[in-house]
C-alpha positions as CSV (number, residue, x, y, z in Angstrom):
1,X,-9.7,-15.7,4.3
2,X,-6.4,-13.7,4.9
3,X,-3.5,-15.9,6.2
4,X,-0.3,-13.6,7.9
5,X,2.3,-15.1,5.1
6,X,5.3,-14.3,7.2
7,X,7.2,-14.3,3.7
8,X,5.5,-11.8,1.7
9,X,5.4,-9.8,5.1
10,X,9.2,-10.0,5.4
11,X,9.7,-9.1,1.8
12,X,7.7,-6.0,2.0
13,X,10.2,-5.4,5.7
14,X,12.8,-5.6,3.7
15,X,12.0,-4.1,0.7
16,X,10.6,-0.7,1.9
17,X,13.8,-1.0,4.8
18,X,15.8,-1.0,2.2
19,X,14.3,1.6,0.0
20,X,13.4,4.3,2.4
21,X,15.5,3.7,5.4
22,X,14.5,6.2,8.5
23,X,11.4,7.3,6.7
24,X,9.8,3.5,8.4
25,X,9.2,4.9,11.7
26,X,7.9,1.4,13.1
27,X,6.1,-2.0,12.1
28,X,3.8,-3.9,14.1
29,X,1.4,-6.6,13.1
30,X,-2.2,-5.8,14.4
31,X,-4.8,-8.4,14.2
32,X,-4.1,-10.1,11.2
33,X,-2.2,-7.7,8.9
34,X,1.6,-5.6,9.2
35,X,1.0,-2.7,10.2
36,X,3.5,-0.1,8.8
37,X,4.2,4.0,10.0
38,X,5.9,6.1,7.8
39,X,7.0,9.9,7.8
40,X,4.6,12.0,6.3
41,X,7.5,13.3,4.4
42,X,7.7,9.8,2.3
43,X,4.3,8.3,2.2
44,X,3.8,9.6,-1.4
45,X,7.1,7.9,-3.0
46,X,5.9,4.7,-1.0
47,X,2.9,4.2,-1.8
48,X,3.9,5.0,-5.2
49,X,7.0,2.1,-5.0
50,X,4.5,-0.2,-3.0
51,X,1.9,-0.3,-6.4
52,X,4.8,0.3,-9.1
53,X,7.4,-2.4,-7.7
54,X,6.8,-5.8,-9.7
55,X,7.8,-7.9,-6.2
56,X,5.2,-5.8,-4.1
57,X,2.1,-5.4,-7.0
58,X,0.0,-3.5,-4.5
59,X,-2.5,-2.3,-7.1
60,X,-5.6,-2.1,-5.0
61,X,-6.5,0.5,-2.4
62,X,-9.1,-0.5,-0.7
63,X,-9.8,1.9,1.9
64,X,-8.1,5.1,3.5
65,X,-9.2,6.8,6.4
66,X,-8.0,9.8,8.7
67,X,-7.3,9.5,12.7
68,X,-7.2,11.7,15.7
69,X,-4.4,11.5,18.7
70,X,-5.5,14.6,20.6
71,X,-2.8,14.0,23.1
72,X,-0.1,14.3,20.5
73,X,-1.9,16.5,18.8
74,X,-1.7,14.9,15.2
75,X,-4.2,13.9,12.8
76,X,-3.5,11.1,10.4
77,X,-4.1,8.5,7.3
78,X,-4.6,4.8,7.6
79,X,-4.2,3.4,4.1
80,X,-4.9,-0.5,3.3
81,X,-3.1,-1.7,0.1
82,X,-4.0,-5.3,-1.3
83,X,-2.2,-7.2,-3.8
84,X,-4.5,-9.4,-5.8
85,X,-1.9,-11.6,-7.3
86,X,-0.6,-13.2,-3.7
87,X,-3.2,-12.0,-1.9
88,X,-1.6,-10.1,0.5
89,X,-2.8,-6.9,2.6
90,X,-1.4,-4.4,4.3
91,X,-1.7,-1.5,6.6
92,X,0.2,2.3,6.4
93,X,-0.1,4.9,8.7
94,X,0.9,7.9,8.8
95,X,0.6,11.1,10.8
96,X,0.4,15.2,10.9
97,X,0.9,18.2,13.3
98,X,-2.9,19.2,13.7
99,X,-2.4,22.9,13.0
100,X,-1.1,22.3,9.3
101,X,-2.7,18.8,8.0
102,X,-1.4,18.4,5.0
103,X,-0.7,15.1,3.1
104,X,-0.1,14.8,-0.9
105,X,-2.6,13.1,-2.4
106,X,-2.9,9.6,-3.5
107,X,-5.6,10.3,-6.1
108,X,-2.8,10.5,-8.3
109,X,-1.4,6.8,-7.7
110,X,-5.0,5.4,-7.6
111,X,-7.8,7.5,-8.7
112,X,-10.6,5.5,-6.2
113,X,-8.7,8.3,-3.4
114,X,-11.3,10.8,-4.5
115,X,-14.0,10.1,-3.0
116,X,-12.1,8.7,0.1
117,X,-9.7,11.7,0.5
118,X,-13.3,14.3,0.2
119,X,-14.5,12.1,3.1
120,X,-10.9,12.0,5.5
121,X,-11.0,15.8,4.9
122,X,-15.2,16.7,5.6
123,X,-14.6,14.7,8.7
124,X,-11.0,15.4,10.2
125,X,-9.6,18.6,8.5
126,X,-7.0,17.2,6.3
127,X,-5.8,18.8,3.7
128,X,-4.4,16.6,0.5
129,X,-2.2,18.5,-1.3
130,X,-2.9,18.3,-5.1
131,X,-6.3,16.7,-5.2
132,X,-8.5,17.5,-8.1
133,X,-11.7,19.0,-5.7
134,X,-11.1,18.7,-2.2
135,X,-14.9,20.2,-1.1
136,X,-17.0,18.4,1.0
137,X,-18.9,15.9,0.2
138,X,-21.1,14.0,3.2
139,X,-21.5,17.3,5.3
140,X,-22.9,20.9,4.4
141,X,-20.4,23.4,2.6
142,X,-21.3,26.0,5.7
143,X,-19.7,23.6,8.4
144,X,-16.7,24.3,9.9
145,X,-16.0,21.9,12.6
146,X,-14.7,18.4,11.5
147,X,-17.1,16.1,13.4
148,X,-15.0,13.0,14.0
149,X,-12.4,14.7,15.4
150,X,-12.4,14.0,19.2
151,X,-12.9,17.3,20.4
152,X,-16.1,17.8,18.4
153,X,-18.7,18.6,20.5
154,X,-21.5,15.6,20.9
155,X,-24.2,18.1,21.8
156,X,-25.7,21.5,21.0
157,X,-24.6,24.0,23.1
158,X,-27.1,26.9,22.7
159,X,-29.9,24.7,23.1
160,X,-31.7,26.3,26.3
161,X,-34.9,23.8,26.0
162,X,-32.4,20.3,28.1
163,X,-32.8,20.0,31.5
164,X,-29.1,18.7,32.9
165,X,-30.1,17.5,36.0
166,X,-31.8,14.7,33.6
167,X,-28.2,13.6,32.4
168,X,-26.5,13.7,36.2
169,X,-25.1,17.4,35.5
């Protein structure tokens, strides 16, 4: 079971505060876990600090995952890094302008982002910049919506055989 070490929390404040400055947009625990927003602009030099730094030893990702804030019109990454050694977790995010998505990738920091990064961009449109074969890989090569966005459509629109009157239309 995780604990909130306030500690190793207050380390990795200070640490990444002191290393990257305005770049650490905002912090917030959530649940049970920091929570930490960074500029797109410097998520790939700290992630790479946060697995490479002795004191932080986050060598695990263990899951990434894309978001949608139509109202700001952004798209962006959750990324959850665990340290093994201490047994600490934590949370990144960080965000895009939905009409260029584009992130570098992390499949170059930890390789398990393959498959991950595939999925965030067959389901939300974002582009990692330098991954090895960013194709699809859950939906069909033809599609080109990205279905959890929140504007996807939830039904067919050309069916003509749906009687809307059934659904209160």
């Amino acid at each position: 079971m995780y604990k909130i070490n306030t500690s190793r929390d207050q380390l990795v404040l200070d640490k990444l505060n002191q290393q990257f400055g305005e770049a650490i947009e905002m912090h917030e625990f959530i649940t049970d876990m920091l929570c930490i927003t960074v500029n797109k602009d410097a998520i790939y030099d700290l992630l790479l600090f946060l697995r490479d730094d002795k004191e932080m030893n986050f060598n695990f990702l263990t899951t990434l995952c894309g978001m949608h804030y139509p109202e700001k019109e952004q798209l962006g990454v959750v990324y959850h890094l665990h340290n093994f050694v201490d047994n600490h977790r934590i949370r990144i995010k960080t965000a895009t302008n939905i009409t260029h998505p584009v992130l570098p990738t992390a499949t170059t920091i930890w390789p398990t982002a393959n498959w991950m990064e595939r999925e965030t961009y067959d389901f939300y449109g974002i582009q990692f910049d330098g991954h090895p074969n960013l194709t699809r890989i859950l939906n069909v090569d033809e599609m080109t919506d990205f279905p959890l966005r929140k504007d996807f459509p939830l039904e067919d629109q050309t069916r003509e055989d749906k009687n809307d009157a059934m659904f209160g239309r």
